[in-house]
mmCIF file as gemmi writes it, N, C-alpha and C atoms, coordinates in Angstrom:
data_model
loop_
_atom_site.group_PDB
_atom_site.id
_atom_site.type_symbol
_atom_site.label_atom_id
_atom_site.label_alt_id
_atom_site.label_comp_id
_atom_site.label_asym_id
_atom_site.label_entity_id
_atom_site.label_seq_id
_atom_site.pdbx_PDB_ins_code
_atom_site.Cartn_x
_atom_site.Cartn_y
_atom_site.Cartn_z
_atom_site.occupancy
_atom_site.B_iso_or_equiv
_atom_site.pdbx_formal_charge
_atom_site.auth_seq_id
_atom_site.auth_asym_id
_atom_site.pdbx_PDB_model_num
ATOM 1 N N . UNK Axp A 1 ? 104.638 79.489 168.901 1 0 ? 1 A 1
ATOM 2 C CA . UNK Axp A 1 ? 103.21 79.369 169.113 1 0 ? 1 A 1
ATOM 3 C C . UNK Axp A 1 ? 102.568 78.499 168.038 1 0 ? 1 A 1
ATOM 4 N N . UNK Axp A 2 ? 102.972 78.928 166.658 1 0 ? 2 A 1
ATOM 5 C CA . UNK Axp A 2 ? 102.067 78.158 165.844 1 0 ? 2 A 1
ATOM 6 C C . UNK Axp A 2 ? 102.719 76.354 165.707 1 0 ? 2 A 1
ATOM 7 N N . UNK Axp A 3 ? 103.748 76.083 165.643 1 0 ? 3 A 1
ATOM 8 C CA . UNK Axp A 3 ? 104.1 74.726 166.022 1 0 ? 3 A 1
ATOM 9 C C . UNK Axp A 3 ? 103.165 74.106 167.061 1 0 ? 3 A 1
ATOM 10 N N . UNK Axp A 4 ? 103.204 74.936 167.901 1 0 ? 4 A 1
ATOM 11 C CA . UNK Axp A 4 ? 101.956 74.24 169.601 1 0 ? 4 A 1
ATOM 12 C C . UNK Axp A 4 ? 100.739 73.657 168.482 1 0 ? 4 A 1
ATOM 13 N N . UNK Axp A 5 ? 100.362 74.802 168.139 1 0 ? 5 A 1
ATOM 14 C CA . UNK Axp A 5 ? 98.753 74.601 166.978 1 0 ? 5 A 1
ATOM 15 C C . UNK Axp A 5 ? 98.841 73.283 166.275 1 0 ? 5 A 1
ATOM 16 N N . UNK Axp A 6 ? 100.001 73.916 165.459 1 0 ? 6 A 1
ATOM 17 C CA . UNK Axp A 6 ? 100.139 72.794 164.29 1 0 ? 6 A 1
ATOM 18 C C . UNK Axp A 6 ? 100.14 71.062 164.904 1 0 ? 6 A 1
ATOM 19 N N . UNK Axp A 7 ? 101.229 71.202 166.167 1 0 ? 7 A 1
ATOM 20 C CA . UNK Axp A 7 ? 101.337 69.824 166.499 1 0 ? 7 A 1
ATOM 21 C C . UNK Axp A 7 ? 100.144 69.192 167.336 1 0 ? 7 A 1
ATOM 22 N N . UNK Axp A 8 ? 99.516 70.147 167.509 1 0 ? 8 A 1
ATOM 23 C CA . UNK Axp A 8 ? 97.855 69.984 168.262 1 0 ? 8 A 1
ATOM 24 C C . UNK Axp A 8 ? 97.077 68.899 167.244 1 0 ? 8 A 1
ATOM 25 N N . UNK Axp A 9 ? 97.001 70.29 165.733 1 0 ? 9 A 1
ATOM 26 C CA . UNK Axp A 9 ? 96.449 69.199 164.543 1 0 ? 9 A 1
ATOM 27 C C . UNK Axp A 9 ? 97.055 67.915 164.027 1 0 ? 9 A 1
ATOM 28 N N . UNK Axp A 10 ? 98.346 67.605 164.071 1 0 ? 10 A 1
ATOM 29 C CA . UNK Axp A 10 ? 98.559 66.991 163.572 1 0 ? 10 A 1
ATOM 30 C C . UNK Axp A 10 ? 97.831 65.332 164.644 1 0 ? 10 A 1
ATOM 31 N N . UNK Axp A 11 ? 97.802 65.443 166.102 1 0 ? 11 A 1
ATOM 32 C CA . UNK Axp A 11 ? 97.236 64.41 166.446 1 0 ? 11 A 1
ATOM 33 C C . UNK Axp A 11 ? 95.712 64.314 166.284 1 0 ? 11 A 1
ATOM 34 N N . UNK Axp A 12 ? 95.388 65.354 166.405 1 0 ? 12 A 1
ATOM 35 C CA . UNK Axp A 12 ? 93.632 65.511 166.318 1 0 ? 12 A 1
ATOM 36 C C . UNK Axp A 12 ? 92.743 65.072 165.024 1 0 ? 12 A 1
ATOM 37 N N . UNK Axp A 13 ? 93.648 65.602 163.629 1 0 ? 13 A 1
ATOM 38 C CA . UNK Axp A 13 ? 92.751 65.666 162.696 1 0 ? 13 A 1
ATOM 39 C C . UNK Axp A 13 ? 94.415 65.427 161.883 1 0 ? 13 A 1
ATOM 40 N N . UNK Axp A 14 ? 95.08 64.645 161.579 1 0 ? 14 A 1
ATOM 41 C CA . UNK Axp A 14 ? 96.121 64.592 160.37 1 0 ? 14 A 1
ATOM 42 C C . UNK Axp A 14 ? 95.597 63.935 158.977 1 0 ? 14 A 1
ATOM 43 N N . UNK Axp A 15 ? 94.476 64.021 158.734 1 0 ? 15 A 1
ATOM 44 C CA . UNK Axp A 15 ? 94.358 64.502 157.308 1 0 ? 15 A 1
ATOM 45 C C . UNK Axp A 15 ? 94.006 65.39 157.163 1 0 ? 15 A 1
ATOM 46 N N . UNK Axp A 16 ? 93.25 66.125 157.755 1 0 ? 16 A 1
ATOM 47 C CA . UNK Axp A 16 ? 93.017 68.236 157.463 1 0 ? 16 A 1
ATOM 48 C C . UNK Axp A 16 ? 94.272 68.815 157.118 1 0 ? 16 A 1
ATOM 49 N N . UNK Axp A 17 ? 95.578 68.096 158.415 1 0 ? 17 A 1
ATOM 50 C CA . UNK Axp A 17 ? 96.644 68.843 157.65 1 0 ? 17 A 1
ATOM 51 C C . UNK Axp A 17 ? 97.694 68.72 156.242 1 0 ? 17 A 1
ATOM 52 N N . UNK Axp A 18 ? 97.712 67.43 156.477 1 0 ? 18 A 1
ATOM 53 C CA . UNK Axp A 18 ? 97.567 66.905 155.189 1 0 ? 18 A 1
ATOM 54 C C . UNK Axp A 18 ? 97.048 67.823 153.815 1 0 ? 18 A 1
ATOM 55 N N . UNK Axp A 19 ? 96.171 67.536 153.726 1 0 ? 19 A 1
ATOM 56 C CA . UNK Axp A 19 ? 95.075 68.222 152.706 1 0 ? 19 A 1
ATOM 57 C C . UNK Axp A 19 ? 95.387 70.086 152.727 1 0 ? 19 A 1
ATOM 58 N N . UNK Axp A 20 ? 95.598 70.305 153.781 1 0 ? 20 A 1
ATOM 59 C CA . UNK Axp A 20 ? 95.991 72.001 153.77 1 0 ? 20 A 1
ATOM 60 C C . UNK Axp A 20 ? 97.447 71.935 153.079 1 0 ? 20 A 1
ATOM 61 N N . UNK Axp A 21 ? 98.684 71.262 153.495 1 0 ? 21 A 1
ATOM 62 C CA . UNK Axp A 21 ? 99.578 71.104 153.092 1 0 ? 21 A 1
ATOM 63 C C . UNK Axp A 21 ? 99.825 70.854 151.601 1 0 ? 21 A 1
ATOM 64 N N . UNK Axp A 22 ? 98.912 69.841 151.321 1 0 ? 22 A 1
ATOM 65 C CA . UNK Axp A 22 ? 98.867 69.668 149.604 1 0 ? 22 A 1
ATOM 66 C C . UNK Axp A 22 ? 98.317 70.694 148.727 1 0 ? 22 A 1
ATOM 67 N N . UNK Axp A 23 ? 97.745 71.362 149.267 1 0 ? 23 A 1
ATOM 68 C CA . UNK Axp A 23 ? 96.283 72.63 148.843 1 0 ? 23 A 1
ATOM 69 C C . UNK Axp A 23 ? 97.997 73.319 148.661 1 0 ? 23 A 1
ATOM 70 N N . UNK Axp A 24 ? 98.858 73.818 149.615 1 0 ? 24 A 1
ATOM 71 C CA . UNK Axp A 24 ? 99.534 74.992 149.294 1 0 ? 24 A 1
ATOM 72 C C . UNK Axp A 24 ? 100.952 74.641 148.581 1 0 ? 24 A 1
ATOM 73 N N . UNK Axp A 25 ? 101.2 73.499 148.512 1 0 ? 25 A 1
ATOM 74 C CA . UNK Axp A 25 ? 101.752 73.032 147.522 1 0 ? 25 A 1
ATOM 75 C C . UNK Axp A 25 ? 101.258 72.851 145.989 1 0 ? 25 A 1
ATOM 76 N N . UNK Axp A 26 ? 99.829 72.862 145.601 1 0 ? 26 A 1
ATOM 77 C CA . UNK Axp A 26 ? 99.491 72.546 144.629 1 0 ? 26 A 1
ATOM 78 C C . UNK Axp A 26 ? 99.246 73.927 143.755 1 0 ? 26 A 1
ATOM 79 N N . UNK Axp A 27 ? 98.744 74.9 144.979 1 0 ? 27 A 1
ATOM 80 C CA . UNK Axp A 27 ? 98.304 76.108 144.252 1 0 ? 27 A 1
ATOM 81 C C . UNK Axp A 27 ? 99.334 77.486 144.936 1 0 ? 27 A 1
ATOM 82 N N . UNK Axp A 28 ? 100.402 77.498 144.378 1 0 ? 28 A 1
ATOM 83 C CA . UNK Axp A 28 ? 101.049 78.766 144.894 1 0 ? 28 A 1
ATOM 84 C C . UNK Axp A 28 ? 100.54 80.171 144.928 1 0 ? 28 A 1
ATOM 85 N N . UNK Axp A 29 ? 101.189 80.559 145.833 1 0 ? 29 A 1
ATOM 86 C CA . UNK Axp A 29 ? 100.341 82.371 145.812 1 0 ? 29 A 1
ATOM 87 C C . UNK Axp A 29 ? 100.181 83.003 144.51 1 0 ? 29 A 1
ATOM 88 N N . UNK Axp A 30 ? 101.762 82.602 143.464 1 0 ? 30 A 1
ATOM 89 C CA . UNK Axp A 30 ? 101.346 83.637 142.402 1 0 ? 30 A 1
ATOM 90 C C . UNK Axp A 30 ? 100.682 82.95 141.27 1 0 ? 30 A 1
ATOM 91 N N . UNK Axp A 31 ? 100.373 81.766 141.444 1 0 ? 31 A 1
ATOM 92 C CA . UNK Axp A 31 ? 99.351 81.469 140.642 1 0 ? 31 A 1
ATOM 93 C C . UNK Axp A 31 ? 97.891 81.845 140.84 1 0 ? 31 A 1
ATOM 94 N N . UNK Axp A 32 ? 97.749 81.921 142.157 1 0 ? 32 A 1
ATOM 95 C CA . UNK Axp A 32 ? 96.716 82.223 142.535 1 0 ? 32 A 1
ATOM 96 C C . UNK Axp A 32 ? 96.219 83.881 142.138 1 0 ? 32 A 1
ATOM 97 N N . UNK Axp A 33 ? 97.315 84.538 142.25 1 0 ? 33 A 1
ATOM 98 C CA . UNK Axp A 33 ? 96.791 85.655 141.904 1 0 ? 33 A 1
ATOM 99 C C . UNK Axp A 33 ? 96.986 86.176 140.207 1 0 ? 33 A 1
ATOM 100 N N . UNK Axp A 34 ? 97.681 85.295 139.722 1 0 ? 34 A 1
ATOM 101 C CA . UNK Axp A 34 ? 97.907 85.155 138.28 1 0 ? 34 A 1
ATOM 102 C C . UNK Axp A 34 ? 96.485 84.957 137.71 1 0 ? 34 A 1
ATOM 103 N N . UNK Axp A 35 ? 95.769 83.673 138.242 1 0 ? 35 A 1
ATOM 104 C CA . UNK Axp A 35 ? 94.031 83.345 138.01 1 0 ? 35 A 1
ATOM 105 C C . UNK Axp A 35 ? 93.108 84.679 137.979 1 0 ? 35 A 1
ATOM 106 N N . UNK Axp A 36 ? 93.325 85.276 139.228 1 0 ? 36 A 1
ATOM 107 C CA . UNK Axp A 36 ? 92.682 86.276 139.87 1 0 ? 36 A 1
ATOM 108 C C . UNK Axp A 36 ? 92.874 87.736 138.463 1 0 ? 36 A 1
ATOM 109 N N . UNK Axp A 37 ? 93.832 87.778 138.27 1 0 ? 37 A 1
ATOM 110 C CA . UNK Axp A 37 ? 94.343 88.63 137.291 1 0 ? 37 A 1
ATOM 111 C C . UNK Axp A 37 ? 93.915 88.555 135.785 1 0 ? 37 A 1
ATOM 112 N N . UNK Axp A 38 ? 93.805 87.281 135.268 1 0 ? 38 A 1
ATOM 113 C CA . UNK Axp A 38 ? 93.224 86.86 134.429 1 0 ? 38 A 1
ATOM 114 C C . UNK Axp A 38 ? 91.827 87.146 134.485 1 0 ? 38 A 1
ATOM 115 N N . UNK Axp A 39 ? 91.074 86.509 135.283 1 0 ? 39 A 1
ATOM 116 C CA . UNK Axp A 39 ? 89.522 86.397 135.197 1 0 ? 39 A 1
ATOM 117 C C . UNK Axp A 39 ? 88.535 87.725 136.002 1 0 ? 39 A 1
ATOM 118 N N . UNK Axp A 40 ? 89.519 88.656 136.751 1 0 ? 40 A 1
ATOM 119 C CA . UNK Axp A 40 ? 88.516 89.592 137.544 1 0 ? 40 A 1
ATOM 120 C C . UNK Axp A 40 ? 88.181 90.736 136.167 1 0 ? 40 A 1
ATOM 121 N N . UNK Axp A 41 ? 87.108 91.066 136.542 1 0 ? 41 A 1
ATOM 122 C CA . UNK Axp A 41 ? 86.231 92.392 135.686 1 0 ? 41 A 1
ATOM 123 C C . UNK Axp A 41 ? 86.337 93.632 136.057 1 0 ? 41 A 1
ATOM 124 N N . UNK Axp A 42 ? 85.769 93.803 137.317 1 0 ? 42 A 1
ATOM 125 C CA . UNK Axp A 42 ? 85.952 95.261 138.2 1 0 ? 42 A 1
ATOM 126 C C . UNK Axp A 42 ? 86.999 94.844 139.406 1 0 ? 42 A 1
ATOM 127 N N . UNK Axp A 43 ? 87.191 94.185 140.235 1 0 ? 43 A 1
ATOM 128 C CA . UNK Axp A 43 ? 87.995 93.76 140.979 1 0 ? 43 A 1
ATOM 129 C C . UNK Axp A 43 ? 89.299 94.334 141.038 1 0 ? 43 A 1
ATOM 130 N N . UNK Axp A 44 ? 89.709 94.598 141.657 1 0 ? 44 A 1
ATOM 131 C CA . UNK Axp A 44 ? 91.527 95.183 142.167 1 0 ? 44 A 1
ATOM 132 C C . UNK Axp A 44 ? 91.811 94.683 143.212 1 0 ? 44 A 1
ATOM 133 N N . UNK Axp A 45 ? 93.437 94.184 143.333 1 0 ? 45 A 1
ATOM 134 C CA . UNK Axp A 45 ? 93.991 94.564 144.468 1 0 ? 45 A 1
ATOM 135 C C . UNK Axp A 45 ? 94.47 95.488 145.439 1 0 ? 45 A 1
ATOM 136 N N . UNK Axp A 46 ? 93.77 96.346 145.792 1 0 ? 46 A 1
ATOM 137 C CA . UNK Axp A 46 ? 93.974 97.36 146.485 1 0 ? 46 A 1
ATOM 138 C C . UNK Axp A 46 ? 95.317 97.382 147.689 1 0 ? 46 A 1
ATOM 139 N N . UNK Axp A 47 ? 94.527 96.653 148.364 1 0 ? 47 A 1
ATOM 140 C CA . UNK Axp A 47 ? 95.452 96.069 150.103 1 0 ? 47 A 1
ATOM 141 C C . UNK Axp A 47 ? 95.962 95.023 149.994 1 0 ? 47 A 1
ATOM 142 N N . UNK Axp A 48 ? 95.099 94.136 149.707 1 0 ? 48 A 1
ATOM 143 C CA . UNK Axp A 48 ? 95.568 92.463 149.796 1 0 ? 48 A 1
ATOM 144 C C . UNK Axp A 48 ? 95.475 91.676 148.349 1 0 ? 48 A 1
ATOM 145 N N . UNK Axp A 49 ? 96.495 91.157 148.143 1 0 ? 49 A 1
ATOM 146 C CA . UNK Axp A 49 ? 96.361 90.094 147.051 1 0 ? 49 A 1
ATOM 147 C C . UNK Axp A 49 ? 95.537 89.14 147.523 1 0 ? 49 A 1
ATOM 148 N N . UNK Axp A 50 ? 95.065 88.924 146.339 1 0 ? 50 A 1
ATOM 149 C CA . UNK Axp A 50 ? 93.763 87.315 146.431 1 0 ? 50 A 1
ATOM 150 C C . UNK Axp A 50 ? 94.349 86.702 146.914 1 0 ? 50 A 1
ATOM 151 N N . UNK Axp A 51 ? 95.543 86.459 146.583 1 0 ? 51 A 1
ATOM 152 C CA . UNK Axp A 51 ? 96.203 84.787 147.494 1 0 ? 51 A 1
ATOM 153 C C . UNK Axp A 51 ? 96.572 85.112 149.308 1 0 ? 51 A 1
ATOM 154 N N . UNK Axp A 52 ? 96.035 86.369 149.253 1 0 ? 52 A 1
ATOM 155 C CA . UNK Axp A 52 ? 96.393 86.686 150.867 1 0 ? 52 A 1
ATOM 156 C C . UNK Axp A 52 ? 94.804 86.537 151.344 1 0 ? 52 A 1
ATOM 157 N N . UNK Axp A 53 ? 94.276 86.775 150.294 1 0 ? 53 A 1
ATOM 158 C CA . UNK Axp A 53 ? 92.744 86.607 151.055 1 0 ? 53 A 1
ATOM 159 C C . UNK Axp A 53 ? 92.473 84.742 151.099 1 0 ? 53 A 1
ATOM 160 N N . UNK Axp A 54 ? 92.909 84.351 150.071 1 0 ? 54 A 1
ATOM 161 C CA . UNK Axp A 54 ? 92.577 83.047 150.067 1 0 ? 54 A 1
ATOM 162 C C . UNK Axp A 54 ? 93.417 82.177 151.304 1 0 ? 54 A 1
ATOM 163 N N . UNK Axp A 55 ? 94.896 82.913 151.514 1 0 ? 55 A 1
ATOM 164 C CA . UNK Axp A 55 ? 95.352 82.336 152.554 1 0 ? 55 A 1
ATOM 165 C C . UNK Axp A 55 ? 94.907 82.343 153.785 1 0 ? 55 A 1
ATOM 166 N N . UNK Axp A 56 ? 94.512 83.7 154.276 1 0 ? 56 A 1
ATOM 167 C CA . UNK Axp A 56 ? 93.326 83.722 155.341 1 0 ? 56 A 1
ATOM 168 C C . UNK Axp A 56 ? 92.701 83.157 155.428 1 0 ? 56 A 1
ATOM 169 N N . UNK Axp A 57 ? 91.348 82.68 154.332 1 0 ? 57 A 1
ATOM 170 C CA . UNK Axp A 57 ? 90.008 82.17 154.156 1 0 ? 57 A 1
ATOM 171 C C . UNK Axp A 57 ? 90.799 80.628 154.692 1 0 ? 57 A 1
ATOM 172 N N . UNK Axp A 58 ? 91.319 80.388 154.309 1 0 ? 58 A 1
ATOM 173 C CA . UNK Axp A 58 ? 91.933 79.093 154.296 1 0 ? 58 A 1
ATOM 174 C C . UNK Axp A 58 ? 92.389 78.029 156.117 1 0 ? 58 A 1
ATOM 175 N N . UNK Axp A 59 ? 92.757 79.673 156.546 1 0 ? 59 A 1
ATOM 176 C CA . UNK Axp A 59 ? 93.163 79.516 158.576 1 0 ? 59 A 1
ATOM 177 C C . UNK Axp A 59 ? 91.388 79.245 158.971 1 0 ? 59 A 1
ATOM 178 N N . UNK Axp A 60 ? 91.102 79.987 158.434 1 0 ? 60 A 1
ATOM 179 C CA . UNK Axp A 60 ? 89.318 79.549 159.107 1 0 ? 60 A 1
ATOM 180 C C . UNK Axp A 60 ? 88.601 78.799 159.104 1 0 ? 60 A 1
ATOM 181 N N . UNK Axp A 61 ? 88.547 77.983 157.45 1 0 ? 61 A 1
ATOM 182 C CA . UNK Axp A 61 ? 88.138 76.399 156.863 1 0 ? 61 A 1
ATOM 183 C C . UNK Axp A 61 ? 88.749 75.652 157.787 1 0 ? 61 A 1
């Protein structure tokens, strides 16, 4: 299913994917939550790691 998607984007819009592709190459999950770990105050991961939220946030952009 997600290949169908993907190869959808890649004719429609191939620099979005592009740019998503470099985004998750540049910033790995556990850096991401390494950041998150560093800089949160009250914040926890309860359910989801930040980099699972950011990966989500990311299908919707």
């Amino acid at each position: 299913m997600w290949d169908a998607v993907l190869a959808r984007f890649e004719k429609q819009a191939p620099a979005s994917v592009m740019a998503r592709l470099a985004l998750e190459r540049a910033m790995p999950a556990a850096w991401i939550d390494e950041v998150f770990e560093t800089h949160r105050q009250r914040q926890y991961p309860r359910e989801l790691l930040f980099s699972t939220v950011v990966e989500l946030m990311s299908l919707v952009s």
